[in-house]
VOPAGU-2260 file (C-alpha; in pm, 1 decimal, decimal comma):
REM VOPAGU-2260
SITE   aa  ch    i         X         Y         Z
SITE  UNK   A    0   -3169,8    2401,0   -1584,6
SITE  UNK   A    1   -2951,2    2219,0   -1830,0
SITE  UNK   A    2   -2584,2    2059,4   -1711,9
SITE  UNK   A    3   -2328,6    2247,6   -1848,9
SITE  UNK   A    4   -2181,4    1918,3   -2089,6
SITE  UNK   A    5   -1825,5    2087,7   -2084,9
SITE  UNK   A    6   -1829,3    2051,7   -1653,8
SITE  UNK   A    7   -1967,6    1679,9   -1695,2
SITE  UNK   A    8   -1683,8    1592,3   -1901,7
SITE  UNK   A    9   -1458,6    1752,2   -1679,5
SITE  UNK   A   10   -1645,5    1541,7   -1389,0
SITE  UNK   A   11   -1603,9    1199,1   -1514,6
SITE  UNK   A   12   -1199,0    1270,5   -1619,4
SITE  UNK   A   13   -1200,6    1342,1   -1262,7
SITE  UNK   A   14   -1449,1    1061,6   -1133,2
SITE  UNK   A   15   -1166,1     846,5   -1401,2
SITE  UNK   A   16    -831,9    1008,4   -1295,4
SITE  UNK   A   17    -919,0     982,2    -915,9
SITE  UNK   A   18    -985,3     598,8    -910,7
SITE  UNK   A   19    -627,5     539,8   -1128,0
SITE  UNK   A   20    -470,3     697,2    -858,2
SITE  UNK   A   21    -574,1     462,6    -591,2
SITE  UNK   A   22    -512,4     139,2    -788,2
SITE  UNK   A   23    -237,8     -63,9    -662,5
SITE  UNK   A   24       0,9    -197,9    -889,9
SITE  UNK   A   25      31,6    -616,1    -762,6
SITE  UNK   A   26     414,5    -547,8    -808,2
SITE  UNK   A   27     346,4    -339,3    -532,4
SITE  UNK   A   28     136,5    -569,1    -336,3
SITE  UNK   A   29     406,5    -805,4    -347,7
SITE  UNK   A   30     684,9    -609,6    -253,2
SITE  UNK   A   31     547,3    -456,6      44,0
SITE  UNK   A   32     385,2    -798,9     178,7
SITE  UNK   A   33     750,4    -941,6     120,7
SITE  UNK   A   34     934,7    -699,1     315,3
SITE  UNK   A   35     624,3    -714,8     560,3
SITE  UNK   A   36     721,4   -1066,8     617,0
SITE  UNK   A   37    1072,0   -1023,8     596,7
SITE  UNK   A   38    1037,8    -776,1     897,9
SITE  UNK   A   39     805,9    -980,2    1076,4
SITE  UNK   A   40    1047,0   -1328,7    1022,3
SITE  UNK   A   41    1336,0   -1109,1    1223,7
SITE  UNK   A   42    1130,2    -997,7    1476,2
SITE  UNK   A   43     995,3   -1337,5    1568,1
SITE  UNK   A   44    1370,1   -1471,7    1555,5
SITE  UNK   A   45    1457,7   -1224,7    1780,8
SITE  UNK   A   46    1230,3   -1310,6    2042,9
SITE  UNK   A   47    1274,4   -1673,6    2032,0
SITE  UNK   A   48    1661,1   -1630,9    2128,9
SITE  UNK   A   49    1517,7   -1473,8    2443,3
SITE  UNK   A   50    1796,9   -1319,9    2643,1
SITE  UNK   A   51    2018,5   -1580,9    2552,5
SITE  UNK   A   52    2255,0   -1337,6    2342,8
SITE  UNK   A   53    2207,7   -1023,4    2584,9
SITE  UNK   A   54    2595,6    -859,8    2674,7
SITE  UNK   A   55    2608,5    -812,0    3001,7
């Protein structure tokens, strides 16, 4: 049985398409590992006040 050529075609624009879609931009990268830190900076601050700044 012979591959139909017009399906393979259609296969690797797929097979192509499909792996574009899951690269990550490294704008991206950076962004979300800033605000990642960002968050992460806060949170730590937080709990190093302790209860310090608690209203009763």
């Amino acid at each position: 049985m012979a591959a139909n050529p017009d399906r393979n075609a259609k296969h690797k624009e797929a097979v192509r398409l499909s792996r574009a879609y899951r690269r990550l931009p490294i704008g991206v990268i950076f962004l979300g590992s800033l605000l990642l830190t960002g968050v992460a900076s806060a949170g730590s601050m937080i709990l190093s006040l302790g209860s310090v700044h608690l209203v009763p």
